[in-house]
N, CA, C and O atoms as a Tinker XYZ file with bonds, in Angstrom:
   284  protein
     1  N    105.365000  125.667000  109.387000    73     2
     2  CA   106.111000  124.764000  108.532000    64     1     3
     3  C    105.551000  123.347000  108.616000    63     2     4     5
     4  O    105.635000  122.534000  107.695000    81     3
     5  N    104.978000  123.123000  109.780000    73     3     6
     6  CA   104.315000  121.604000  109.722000    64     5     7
     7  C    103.523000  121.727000  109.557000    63     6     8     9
     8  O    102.939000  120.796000  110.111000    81     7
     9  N    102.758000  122.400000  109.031000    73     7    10
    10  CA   101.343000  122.417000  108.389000    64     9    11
    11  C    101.430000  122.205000  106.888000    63    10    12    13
    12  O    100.696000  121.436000  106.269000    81    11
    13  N    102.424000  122.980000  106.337000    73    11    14
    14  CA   103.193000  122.577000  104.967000    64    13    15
    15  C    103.523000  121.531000  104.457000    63    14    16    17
    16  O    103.688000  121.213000  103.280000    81    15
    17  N    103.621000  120.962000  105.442000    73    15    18
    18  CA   104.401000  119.718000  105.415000    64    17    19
    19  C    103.556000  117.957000  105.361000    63    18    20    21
    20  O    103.841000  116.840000  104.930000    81    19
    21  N    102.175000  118.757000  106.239000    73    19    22
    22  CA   101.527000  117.836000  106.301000    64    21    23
    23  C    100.397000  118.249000  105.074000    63    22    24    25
    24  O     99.678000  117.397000  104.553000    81    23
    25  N    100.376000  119.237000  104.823000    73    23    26
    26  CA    99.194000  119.097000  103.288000    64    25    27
    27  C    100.006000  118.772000  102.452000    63    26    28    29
    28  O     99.288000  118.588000  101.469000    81    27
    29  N    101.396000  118.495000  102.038000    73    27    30
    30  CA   101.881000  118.040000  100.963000    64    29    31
    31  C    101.622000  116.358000  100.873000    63    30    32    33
    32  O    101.141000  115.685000   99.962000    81    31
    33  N    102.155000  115.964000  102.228000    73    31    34
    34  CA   101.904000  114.923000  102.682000    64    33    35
    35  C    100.164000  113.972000  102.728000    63    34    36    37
    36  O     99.961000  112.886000  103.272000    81    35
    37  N     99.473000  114.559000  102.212000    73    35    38
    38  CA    98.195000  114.907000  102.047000    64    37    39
    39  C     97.248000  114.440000  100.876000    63    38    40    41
    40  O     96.288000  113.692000  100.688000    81    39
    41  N     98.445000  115.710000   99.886000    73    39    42
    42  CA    98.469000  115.610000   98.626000    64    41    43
    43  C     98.547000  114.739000   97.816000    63    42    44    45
    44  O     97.879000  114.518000   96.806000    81    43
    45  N     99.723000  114.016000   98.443000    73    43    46
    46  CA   100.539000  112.984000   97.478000    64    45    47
    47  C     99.751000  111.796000   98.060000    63    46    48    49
    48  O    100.156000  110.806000   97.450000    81    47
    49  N     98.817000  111.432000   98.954000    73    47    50
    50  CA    98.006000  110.035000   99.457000    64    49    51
    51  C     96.900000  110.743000   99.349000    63    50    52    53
    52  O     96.498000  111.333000  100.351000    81    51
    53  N     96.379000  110.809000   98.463000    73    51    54
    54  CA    94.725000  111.151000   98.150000    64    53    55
    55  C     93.983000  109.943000   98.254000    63    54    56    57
    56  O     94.114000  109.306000   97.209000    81    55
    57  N     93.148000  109.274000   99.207000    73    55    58
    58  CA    92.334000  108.111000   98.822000    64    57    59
    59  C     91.375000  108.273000   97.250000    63    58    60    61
    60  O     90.617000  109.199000   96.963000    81    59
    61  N     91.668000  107.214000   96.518000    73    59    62
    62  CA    91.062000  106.703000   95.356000    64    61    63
    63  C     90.309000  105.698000   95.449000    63    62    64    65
    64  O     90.416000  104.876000   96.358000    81    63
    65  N     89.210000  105.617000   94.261000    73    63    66
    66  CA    87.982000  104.599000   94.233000    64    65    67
    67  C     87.694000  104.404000   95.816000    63    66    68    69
    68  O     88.288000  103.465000   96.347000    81    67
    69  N     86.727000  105.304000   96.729000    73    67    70
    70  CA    86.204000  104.975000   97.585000    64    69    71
    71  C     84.748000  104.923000   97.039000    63    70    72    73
    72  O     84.141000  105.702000   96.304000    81    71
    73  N     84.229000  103.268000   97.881000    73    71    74
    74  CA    82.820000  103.144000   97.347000    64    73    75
    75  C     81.819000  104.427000   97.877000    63    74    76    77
    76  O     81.765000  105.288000   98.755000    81    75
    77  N     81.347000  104.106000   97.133000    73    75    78
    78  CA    80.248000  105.008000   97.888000    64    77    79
    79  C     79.032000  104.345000   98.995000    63    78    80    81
    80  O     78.480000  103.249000   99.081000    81    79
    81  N     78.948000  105.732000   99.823000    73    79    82
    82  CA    78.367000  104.531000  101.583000    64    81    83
    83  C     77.173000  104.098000  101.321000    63    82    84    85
    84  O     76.570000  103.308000  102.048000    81    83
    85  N     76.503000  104.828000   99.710000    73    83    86
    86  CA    74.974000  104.108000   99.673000    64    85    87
    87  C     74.560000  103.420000   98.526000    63    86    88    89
    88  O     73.548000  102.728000   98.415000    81    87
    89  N     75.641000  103.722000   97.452000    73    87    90
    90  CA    75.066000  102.325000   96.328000    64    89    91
    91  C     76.437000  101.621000   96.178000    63    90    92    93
    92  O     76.353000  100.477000   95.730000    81    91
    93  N     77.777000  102.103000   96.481000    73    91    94
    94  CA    78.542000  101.206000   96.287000    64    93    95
    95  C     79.063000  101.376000   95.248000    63    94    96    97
    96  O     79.720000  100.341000   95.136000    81    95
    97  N     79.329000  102.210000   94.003000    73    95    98
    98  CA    79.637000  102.412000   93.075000    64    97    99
    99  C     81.114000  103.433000   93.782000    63    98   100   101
   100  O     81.199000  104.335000   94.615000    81    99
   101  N     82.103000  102.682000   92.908000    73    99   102
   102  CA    83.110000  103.560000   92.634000    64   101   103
   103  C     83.798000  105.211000   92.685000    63   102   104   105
   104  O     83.992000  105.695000   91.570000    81   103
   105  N     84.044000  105.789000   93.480000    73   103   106
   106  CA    84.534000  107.461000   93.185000    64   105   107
   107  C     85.973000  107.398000   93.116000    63   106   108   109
   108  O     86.778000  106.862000   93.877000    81   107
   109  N     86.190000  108.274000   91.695000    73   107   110
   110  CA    87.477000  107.802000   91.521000    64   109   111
   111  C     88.544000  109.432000   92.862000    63   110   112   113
   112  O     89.687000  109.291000   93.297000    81   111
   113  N     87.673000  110.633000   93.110000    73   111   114
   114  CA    88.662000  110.851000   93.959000    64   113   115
   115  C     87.515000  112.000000   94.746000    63   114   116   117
   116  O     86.390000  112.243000   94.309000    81   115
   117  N     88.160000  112.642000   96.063000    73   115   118
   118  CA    87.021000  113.506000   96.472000    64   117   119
   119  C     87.154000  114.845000   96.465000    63   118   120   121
   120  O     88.270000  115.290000   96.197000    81   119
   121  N     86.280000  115.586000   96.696000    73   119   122
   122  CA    85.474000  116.876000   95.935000    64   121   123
   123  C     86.748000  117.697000   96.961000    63   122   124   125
   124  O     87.731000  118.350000   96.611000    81   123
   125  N     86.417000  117.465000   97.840000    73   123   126
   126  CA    87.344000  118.529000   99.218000    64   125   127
   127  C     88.221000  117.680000  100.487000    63   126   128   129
   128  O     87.991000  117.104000  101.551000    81   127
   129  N     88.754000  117.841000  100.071000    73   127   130
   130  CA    90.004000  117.711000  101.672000    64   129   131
   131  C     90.254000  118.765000  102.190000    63   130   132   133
   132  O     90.682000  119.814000  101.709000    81   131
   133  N     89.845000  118.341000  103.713000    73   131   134
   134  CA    90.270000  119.101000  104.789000    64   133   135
   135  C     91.001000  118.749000  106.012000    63   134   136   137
   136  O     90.365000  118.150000  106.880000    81   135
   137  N     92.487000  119.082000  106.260000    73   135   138
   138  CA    92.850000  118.511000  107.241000    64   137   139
   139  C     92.978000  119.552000  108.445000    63   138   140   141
   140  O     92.944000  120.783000  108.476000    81   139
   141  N     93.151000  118.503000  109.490000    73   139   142
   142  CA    92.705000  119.420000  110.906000    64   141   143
   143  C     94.361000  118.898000  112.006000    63   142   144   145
   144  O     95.522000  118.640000  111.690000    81   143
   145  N     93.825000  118.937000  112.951000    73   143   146
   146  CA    94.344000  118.225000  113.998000    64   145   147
   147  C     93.921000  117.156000  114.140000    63   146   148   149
   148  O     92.809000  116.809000  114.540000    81   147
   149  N     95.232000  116.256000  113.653000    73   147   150
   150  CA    94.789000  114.663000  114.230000    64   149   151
   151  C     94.468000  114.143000  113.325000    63   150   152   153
   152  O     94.751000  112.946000  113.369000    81   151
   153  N     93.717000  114.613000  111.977000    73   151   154
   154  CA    92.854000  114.158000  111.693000    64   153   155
   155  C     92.609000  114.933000  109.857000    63   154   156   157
   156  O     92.849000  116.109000  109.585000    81   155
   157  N     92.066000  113.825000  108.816000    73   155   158
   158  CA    91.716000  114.489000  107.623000    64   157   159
   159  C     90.309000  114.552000  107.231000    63   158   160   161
   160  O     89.685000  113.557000  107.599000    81   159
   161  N     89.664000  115.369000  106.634000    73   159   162
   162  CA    88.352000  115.265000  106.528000    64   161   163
   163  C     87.964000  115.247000  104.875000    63   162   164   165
   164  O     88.370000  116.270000  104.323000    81   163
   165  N     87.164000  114.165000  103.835000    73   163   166
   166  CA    87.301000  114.305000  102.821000    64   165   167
   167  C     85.099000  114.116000  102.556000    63   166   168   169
   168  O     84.087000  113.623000  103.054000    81   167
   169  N     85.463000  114.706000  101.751000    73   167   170
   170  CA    84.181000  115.064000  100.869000    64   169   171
   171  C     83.679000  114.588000   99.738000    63   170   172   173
   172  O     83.966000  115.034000   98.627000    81   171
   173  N     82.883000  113.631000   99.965000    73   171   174
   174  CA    82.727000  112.467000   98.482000    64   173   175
   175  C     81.030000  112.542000   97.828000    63   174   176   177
   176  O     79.996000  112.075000   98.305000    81   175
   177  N     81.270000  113.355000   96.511000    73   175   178
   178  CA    80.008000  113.075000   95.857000    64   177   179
   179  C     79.488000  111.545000   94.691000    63   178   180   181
   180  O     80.221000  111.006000   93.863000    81   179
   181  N     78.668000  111.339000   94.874000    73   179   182
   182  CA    78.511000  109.881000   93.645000    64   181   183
   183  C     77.817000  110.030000   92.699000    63   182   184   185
   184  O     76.595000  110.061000   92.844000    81   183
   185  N     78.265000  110.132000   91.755000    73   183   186
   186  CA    77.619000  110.543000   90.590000    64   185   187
   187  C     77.136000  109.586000   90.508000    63   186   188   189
   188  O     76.790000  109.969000   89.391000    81   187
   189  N     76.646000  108.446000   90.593000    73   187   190
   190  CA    75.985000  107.740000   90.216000    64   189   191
   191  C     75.051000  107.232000   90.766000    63   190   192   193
   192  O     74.630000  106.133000   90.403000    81   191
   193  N     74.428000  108.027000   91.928000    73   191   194
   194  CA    73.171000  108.168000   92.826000    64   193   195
   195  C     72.962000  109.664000   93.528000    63   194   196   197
   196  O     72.036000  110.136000   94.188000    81   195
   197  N     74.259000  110.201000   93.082000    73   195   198
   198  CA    73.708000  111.645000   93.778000    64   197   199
   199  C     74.008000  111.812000   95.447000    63   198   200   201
   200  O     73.532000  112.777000   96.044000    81   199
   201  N     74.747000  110.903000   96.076000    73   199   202
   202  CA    74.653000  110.721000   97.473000    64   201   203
   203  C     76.076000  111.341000   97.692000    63   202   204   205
   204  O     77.089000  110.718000   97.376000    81   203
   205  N     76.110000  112.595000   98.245000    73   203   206
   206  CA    77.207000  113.211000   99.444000    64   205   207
   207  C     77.846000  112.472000  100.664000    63   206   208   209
   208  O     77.147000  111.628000  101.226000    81   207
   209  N     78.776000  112.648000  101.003000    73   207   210
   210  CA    79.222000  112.220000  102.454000    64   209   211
   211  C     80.481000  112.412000  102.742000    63   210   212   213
   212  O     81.288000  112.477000  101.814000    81   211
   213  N     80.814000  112.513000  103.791000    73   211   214
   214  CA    82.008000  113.078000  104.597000    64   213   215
   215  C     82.778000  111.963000  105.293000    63   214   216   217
   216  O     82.393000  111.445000  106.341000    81   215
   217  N     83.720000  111.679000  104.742000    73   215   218
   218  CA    84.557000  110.412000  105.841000    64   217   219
   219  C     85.774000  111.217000  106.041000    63   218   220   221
   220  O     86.460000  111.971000  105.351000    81   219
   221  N     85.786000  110.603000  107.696000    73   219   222
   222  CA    87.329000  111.264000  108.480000    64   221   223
   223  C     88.319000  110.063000  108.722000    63   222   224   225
   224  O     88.160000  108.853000  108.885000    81   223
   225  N     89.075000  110.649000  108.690000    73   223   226
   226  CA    90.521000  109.997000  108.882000    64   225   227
   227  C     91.245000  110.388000  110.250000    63   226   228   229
   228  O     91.563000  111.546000  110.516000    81   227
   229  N     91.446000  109.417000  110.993000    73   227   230
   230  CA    91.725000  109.888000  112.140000    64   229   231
   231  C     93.091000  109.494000  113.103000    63   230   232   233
   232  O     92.963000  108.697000  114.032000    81   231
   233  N     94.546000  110.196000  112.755000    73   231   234
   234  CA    95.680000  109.793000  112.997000    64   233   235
   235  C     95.857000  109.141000  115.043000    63   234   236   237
   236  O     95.110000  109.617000  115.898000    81   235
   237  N     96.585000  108.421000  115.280000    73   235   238
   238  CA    97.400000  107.990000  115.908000    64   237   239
   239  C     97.927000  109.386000  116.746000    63   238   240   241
   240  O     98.767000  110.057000  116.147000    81   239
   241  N     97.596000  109.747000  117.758000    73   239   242
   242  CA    98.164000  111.092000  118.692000    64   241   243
   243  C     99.608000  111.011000  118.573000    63   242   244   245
   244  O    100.413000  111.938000  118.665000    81   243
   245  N     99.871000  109.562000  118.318000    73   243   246
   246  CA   101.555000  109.370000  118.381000    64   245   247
   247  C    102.250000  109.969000  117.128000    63   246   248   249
   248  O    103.378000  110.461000  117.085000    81   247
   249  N    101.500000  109.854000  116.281000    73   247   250
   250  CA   102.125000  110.330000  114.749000    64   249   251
   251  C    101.873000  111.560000  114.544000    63   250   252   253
   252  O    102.647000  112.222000  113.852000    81   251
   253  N    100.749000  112.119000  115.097000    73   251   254
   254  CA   100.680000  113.315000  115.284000    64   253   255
   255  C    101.562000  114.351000  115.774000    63   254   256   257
   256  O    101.822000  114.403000  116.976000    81   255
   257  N    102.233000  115.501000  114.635000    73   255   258
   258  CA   103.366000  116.525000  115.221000    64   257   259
   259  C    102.518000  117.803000  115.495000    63   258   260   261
   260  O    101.901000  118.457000  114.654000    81   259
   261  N    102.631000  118.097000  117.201000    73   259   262
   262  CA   102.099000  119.588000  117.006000    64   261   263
   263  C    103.028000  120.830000  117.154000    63   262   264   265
   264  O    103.921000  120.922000  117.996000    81   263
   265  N    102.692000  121.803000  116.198000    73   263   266
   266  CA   103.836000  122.685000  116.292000    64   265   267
   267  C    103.394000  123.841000  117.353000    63   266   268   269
   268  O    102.299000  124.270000  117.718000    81   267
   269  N    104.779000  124.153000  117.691000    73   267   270
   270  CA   105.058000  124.931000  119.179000    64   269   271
   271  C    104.004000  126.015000  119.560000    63   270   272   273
   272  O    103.513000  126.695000  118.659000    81   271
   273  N    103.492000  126.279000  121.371000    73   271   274
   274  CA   102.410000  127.169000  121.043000    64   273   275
   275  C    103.257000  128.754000  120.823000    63   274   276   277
   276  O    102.712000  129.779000  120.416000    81   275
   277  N    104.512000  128.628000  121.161000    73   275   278
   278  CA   105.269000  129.699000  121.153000    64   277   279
   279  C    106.636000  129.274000  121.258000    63   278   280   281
   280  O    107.125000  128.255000  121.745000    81   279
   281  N    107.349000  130.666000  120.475000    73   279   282
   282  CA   108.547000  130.624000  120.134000    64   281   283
   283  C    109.517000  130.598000  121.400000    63   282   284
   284  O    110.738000  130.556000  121.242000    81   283
């Protein structure tokens, strides 16, 4: 259920217009999100040089909820 909870949460804060890390041009959103533990992982292509890259997002252990290893 907190996994649910946190890709909705996810969903709804998509980073927009991140430059791009090598010409600087504009992306209006990214290709793949992946979230983990702790942490989101997003996937940014630039059409307007062709340059890939991966920026992470990396929560606060404090904000971080982990769900139970057992019932």
């Amino acid at each position: 259920m907190t996994k649910a909870i946190l890709t909705k949460a996810i969903l709804n804060d998509i980073p927009r217009q991140n430059p791009c890390a090598q010409c600087g041009t504009p992306i209006p959103q990214p290709d793949w999100i992946e979230p983990g533990e702790g942490r989101v992982s997003y996937l940014w292509t630039c059409h307007a040089c062709n340059y890939r890259f991966e920026a992470v997002a990396i929560f606060d252990e404090a904000v971080v909820e982990h769900p139970p290893l057992a019932a």
